[in-house]
MINUKOL-365881 format. One record per residue: chain; x, y, z of N, C-alpha, C, O, CB in turn; residue in one letter; residue number from 1. Coordinates in steps of 0.001 Angstrom, whole numbers. Atoms other than C-alpha are relative to their C-alpha. Glycine has a CB too. Example, Ala and Ser with C-alpha at 12.3 -4.5 7.8 and 13.67 -1.06 7.14 Angstrom:
2
NODE  mol    neast   nnorth      nup   caeast  canorth     caup    ceast   cnorth      cup    oeast   onorth      oup   cbeast  cbnorth     cbup  type  seq
NODE    A      890    -1190        0    12300    -4500     7800      900     1200        0     1936     1181      665     -992       27     1246     a    1
NODE    A     -820    -1190      -60    13670    -1060     7140     -770     1090      730     -261     2198      899      414      462    -1415     s    2
END
This chain:
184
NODE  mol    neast   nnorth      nup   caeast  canorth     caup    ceast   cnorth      cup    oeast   onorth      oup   cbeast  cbnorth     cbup  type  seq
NODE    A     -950    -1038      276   -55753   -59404   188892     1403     -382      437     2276      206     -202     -422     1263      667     x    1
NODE    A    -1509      541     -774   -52507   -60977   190825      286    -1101    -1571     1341     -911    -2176     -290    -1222     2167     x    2
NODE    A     -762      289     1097   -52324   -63316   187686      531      651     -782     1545      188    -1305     -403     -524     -579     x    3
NODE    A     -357     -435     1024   -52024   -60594   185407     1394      506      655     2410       -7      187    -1020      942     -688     x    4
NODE    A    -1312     -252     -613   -49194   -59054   187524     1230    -1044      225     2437     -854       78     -326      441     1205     x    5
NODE    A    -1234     1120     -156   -47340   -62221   188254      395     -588    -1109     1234    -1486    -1030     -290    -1151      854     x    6
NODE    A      -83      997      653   -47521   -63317   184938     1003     1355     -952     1653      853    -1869    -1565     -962     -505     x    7
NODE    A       14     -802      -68   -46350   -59462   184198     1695     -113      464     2582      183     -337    -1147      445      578     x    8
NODE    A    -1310      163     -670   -43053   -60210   186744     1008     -868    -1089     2210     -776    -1339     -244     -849     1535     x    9
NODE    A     -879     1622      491   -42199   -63537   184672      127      548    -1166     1260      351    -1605     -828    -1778      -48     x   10
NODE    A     -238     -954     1482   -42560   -61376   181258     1273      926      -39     2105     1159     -916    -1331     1135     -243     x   11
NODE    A    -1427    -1523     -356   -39989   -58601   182540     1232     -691      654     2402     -372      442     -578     1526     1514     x   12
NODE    A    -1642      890     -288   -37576   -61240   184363      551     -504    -1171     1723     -326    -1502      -56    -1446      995     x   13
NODE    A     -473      277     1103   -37456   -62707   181397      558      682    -1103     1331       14    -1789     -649     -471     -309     x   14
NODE    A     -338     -860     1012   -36765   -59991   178943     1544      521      968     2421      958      223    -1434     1308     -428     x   15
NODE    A     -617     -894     -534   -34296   -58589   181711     1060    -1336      -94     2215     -986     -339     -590      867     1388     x   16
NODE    A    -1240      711      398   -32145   -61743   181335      219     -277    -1251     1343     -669    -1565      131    -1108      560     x   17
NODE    A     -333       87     1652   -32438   -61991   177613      691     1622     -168     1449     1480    -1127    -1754     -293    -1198     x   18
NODE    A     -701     -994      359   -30953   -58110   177487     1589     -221      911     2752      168      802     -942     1389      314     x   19
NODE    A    -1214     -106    -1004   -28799   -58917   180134     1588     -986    -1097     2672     -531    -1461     -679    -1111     1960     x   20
NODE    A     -811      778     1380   -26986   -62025   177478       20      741     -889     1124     1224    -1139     -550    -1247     -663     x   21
NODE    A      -84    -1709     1232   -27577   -59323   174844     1339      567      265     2253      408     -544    -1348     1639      463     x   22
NODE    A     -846     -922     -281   -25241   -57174   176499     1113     -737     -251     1756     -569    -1288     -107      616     1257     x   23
NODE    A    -1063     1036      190   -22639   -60070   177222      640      232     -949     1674      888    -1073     -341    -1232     -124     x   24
NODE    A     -340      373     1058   -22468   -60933   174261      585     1327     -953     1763     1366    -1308    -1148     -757     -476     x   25
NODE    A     -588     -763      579   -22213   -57850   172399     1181     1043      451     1742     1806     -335     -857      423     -406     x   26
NODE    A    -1033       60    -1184   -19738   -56958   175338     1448     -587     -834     2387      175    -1067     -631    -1219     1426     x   27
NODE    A    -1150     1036     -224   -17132   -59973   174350     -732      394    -1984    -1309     1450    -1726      -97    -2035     1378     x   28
NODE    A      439     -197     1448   -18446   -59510   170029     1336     1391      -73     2379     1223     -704    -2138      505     -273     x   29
NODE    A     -593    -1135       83   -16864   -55553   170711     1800     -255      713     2573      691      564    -1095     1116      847     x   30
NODE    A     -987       51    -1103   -13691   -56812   173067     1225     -799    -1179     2445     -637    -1191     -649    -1063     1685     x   31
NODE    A     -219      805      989   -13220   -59411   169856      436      623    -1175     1463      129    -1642    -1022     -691     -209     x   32
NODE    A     -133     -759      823   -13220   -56923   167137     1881     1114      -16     2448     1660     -962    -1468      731      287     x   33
NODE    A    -1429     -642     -196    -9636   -55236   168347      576     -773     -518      592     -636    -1741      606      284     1251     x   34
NODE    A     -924     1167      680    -7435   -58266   167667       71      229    -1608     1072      566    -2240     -697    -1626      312     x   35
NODE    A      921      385     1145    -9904   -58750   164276      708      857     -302     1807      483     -713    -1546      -47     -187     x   36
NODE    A     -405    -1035      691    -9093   -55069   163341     1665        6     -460     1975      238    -1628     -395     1147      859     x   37
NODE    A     -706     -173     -390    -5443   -55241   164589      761     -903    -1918     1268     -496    -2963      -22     -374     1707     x   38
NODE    A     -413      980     1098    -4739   -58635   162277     -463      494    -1722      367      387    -2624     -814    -1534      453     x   39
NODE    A      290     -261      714    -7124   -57265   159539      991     1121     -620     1065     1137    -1849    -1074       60      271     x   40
NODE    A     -702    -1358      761    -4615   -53789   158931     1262     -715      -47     2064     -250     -858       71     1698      884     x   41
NODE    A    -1305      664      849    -1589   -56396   158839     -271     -284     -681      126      378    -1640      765     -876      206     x   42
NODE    A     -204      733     1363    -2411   -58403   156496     -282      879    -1571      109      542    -2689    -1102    -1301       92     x   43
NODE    A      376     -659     1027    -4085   -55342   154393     1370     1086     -118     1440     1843    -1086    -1559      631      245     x   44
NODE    A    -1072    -1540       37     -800   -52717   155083     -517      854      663      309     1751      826      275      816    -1376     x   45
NODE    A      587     -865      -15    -2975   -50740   156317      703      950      882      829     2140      595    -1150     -331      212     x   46
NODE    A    -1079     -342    -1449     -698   -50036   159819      852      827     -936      387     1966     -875     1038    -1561      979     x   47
NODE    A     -952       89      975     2015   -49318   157163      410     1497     -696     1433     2170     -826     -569    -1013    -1030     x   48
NODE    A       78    -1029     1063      792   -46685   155010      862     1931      452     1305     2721     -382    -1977       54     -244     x   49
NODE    A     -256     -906      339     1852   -43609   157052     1528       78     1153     1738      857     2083    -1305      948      -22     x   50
NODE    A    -1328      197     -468     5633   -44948   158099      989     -181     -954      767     -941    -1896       61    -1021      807     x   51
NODE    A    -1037      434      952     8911   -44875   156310      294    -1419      -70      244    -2083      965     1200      641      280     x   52
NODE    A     -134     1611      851     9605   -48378   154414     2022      -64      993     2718      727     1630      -52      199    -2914     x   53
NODE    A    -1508      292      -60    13196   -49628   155174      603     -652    -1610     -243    -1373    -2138      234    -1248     1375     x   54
NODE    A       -3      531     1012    14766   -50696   151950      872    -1396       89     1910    -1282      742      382      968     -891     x   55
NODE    A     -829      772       39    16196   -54194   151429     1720       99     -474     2344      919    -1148     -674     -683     -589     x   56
NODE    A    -1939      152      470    20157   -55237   151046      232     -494    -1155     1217     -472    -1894     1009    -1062      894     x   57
NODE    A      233     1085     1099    19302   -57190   148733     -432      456    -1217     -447     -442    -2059     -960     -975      368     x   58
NODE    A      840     -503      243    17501   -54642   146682      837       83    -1698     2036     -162    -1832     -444     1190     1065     x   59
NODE    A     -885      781     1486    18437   -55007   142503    -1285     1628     -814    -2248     2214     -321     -583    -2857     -660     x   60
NODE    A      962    -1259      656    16802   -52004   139872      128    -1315    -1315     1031    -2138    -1473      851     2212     -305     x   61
NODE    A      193     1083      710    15480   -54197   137053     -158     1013    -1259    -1272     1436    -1569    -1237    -1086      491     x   62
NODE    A     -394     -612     1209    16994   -52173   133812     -591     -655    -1148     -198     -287    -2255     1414       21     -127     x   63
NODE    A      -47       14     1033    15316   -54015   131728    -1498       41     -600    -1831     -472    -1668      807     -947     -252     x   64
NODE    A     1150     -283     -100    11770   -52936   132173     -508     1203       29      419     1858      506     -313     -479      765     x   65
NODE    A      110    -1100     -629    10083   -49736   132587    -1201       34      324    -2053     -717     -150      392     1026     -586     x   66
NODE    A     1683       93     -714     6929   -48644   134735     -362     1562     -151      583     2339     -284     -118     -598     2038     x   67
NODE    A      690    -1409      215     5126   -45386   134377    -1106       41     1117    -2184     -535     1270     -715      192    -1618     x   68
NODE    A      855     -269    -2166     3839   -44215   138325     -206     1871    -1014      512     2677    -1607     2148      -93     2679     x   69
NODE    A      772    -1166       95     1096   -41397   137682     -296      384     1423     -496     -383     2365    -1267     -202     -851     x   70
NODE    A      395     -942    -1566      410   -38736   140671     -982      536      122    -1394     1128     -876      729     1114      407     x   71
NODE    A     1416     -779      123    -2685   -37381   141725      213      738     1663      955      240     2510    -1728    -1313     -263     x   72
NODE    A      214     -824     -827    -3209   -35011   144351    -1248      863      645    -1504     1954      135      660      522     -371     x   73
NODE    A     1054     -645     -538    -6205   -33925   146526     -470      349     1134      506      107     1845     -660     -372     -271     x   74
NODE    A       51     -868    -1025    -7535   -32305   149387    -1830     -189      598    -2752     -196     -218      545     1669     -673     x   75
NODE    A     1733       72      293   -11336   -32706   151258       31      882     1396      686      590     2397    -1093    -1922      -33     x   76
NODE    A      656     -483     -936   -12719   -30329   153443     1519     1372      536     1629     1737     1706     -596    -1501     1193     x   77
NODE    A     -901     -508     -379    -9469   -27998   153376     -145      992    -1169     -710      632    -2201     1156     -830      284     x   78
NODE    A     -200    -1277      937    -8821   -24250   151440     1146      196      -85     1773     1143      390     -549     1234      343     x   79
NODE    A    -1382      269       81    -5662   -25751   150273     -338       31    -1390    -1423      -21    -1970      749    -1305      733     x   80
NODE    A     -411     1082     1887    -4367   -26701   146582     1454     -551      127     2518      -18      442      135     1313    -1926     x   81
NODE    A     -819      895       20    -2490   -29573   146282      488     -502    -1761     -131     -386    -2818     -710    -1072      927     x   82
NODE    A     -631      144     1270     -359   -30647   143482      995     -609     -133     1849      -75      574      260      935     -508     x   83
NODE    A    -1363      281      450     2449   -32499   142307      651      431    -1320      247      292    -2475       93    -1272       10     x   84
NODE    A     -838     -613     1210     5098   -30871   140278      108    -1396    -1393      207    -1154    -2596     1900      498      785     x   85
NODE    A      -11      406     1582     5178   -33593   137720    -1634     -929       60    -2396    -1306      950     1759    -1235     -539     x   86
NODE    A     1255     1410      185     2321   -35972   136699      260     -945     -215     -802    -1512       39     -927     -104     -894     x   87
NODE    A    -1238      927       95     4505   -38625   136064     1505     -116     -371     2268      766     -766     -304     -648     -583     x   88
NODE    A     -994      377      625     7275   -40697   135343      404     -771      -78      191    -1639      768      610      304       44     x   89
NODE    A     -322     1633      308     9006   -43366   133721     1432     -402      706     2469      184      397      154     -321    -1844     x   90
NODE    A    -1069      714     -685    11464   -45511   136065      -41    -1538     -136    -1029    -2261     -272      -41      357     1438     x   91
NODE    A     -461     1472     -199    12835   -48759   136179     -260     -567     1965        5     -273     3131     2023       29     -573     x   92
NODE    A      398      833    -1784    11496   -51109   139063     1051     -212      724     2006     -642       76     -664    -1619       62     x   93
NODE    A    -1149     -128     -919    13860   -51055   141754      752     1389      193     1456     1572     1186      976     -952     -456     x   94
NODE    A     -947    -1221     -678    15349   -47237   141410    -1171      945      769    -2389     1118      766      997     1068    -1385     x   95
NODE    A      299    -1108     -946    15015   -44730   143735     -188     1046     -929      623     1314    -1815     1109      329     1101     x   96
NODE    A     1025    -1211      209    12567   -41786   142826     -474      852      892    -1309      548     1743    -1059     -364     -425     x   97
NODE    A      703    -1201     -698    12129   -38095   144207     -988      762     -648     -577     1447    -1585      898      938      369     x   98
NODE    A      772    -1216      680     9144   -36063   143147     -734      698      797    -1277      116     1735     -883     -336    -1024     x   99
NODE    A      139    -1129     -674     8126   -33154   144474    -1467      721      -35    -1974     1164    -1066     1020      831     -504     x  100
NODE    A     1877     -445      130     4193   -31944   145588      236     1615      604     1158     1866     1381    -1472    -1264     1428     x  101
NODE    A      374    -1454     -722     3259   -28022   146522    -1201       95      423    -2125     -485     -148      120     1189     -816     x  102
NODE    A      964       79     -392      919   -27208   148474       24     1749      460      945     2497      791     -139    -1254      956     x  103
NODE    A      -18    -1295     -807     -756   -23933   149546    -1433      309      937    -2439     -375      746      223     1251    -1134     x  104
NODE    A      828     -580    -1146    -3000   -22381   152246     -390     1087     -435      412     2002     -250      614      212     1279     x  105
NODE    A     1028     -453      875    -5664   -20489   150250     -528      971     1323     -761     2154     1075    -1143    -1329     -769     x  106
NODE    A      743     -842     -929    -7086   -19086   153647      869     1276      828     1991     1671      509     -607    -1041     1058     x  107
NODE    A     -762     -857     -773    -6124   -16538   156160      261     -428     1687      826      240     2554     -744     1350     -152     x  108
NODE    A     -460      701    -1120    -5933   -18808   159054      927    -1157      227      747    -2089     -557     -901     -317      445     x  109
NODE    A     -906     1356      -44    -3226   -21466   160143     -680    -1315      -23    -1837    -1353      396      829      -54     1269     x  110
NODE    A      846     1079      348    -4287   -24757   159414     1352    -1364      -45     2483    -1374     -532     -962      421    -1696     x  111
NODE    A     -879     1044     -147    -2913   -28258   160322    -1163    -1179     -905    -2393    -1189     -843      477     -319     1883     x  112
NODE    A      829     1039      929    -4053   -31323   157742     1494    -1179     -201     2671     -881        3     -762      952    -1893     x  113
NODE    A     -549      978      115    -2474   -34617   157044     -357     -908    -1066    -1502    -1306    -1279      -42     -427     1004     x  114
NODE    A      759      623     1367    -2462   -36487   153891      723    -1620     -119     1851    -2104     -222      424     1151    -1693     x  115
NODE    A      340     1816      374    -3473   -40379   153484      206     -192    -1443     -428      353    -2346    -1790     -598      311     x  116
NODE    A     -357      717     1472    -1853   -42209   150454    -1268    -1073     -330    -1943    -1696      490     1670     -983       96     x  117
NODE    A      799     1182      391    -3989   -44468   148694     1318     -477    -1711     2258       91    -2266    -2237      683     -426     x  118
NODE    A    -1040      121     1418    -2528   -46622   145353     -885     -618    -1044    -2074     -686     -732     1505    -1098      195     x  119
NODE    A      420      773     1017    -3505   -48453   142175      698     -217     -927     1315      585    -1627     -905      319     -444     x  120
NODE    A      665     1403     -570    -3538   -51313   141754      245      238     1420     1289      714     1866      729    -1555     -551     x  121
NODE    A     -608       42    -1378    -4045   -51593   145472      615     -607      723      958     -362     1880     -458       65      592     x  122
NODE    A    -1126      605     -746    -2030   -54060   145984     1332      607       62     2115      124      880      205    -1212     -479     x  123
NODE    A    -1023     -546      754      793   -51727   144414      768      143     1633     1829     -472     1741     -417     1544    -1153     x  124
NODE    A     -660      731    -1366     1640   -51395   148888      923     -896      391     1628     -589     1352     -671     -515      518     x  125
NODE    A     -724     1200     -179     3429   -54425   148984      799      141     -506     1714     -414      102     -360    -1054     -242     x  126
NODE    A    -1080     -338      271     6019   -53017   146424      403     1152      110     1615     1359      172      191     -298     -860     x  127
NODE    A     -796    -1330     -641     6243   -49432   147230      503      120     1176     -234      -79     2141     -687     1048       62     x  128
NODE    A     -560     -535    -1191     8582   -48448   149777      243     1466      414     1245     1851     -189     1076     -522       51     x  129
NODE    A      573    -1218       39     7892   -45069   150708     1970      789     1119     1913      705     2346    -2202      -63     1035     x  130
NODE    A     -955     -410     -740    11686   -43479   152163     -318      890      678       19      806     1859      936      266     -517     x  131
NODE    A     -207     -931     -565    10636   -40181   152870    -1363      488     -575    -1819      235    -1690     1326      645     -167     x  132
NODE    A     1785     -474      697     7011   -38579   152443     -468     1159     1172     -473     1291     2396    -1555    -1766       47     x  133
NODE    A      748    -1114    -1466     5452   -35647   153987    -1183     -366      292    -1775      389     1063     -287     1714     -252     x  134
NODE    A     1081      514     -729     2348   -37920   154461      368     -941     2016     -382    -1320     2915     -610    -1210    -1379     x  135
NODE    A     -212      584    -1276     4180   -39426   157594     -341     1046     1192     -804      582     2234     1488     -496       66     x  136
NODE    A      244     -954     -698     3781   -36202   159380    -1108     1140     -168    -1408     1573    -1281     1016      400       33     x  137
NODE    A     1082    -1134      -24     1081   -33533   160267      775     1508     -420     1722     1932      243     -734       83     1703     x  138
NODE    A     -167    -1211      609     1488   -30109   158083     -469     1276      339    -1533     1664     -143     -344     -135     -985     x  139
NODE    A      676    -1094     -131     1019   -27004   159348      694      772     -593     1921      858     -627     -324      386     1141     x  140
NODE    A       64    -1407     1261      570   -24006   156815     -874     1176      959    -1765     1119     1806    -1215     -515    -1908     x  141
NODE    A      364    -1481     -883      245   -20125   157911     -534      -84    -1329     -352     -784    -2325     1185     1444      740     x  142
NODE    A      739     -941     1171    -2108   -17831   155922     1060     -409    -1342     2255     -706    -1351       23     2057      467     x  143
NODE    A     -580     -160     1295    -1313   -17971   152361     1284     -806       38     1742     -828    -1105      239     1509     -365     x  144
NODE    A    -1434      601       51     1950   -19854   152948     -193    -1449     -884    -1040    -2269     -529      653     -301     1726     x  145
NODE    A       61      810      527     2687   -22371   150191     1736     -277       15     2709      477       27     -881      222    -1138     x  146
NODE    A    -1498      923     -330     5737   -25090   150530     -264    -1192    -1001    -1355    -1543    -1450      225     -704     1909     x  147
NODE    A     -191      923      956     7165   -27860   148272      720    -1074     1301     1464     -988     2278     1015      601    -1514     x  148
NODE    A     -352     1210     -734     7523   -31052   149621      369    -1782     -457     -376    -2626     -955    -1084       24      769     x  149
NODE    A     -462     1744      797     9150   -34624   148596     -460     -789      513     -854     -905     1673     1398     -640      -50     x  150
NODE    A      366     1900     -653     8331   -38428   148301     1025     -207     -361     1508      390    -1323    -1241    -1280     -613     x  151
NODE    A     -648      657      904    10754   -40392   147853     -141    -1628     -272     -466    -2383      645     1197      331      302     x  152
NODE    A      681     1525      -72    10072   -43788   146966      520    -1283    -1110      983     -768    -2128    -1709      246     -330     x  153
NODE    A     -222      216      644    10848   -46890   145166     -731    -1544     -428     -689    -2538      297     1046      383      157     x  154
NODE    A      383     1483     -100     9222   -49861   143802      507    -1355     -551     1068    -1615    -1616    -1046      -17     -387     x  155
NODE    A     -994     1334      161    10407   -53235   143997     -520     -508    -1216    -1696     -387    -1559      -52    -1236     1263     x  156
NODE    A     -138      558      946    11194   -55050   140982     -896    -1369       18    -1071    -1844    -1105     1323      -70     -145     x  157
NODE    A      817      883       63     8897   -58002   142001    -1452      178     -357    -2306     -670     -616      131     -481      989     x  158
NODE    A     1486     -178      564     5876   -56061   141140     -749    -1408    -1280       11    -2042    -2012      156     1724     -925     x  159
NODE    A      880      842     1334     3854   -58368   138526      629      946    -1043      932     2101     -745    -2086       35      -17     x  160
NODE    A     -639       89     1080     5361   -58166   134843     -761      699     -578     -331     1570    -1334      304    -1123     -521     x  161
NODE    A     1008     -194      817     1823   -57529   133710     -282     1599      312    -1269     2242      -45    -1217    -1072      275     x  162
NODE    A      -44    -1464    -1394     2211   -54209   135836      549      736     -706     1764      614     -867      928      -32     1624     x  163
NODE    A     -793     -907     1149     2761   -51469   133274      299     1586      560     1349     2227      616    -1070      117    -1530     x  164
NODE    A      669    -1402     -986     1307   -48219   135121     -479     -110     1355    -1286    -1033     1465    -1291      602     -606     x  165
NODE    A      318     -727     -957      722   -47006   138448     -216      648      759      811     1183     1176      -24       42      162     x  166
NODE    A      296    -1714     -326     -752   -44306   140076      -66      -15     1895     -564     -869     2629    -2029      667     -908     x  167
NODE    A     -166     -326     -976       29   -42754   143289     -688     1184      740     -263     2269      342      998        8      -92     x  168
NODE    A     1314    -1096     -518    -2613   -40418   145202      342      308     1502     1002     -391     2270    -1797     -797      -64     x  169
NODE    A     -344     -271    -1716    -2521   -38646   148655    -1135     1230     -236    -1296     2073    -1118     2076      576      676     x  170
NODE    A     1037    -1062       77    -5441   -36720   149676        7      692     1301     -103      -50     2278    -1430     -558     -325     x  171
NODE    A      -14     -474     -935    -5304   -34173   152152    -1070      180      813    -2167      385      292      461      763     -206     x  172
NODE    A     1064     -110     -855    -7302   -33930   155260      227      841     1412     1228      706     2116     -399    -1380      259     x  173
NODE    A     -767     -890     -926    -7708   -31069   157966      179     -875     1496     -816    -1384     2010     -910     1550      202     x  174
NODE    A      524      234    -1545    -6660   -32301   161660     -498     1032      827      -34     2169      910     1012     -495      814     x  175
NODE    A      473     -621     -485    -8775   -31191   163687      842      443     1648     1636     -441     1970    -1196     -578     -189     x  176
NODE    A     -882    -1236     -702    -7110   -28526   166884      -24    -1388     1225     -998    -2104     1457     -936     2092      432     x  177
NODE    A     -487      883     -361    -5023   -30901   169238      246    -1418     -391      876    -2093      424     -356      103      692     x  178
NODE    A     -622      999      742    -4670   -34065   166638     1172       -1      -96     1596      913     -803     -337      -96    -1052     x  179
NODE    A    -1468     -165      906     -991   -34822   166229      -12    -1075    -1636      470     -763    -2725     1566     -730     1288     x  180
NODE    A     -163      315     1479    -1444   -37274   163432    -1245    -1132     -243    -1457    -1807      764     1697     -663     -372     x  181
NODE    A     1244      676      541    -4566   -39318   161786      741    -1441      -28     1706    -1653     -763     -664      649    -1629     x  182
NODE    A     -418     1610     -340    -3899   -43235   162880     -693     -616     -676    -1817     -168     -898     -143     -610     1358     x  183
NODE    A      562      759     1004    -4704   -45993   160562      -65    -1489      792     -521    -2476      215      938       78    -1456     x  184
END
């Protein structure tokens, strides 16, 4: 009976240093993943998406093209309606563009939500510069209270040639009570 026990000790030391490297490892794997993430949302924009752009000096409107930017507007888990006053429009790459979204508060309670852009093509990021957007900031709406709110934005003339249309989306989302703003 002392073999089965000692042999019992050497079974459980052993497993207790194989969890113990386990841990380590997935320790320094999780410690690794920050950087990873950090580098991964530069190179994707991702950091990006809910800060005003700066516009270049350098910056040229290319008159001799035109692009057609479609809007979409939506909302998840909120008793809002979202909308943009136009559905599109046709601009020349490089000018500056205001268009204007409404939004309203359907319920009878105050409600704070924050709305994430997405684009398409998704690379379309890299030439929008976003001046002024009420996605940079958290929205709070009283009962029933509905407000109009601007983007303004413009995209650079280096877009791809082949680049006829693109659509611009922002979907609203509620923060939940002490959030100041949804981090990317």
């Amino acid at each position: 009976m002392g073999m089965v026990t000692n042999n019992t000790k050497v079974t459980n030391v052993l497993m207790l240093k194989k969890l113990l490297i386990f841990t380590l490892i997935m320790f320094a794997f999780g410690y690794a993943l920050v950087p990873f993430y950090e580098k991964f949302c530069e190179v994707t924009g991702i950091n990006n998406l809910l800060k005003p752009d700066v516009l270049s000096k350098d910056s040229w409107v290319d008159e001799g093209r035109w692009l057609a930017v479609e809007f979409d507007a939506n909302t998840r888990g909120l008793p809002w309606s979202f909308k943009s006053l136009q559905n599109s429009v046709r601009i020349h790459p490089g000018e500056s563009i205001e268009v204007m979204y409404e939004i309203t508060n359907n319920s009878d309670r105050e409600i704070a939500g924050q709305a994430i852009p997405s684009y398409s093509p998704r690379y379309l990021e890299k030439y929008l510069k976003k001046i002024e957007c009420f996605c940079f900031t958290k929205q709070v709406l009283k009962p029933n209270e509905t407000r109009q709110m601007p983007v303004q934005f413009v995209i650079e003339p280096d877009l791809p040639a082949d680049i006829n249309t693109v659509t611009i989306s922002y979907t609203f989302f509620e923060l939940p009570e002490g959030v100041n703003v949804i981090k990317k």
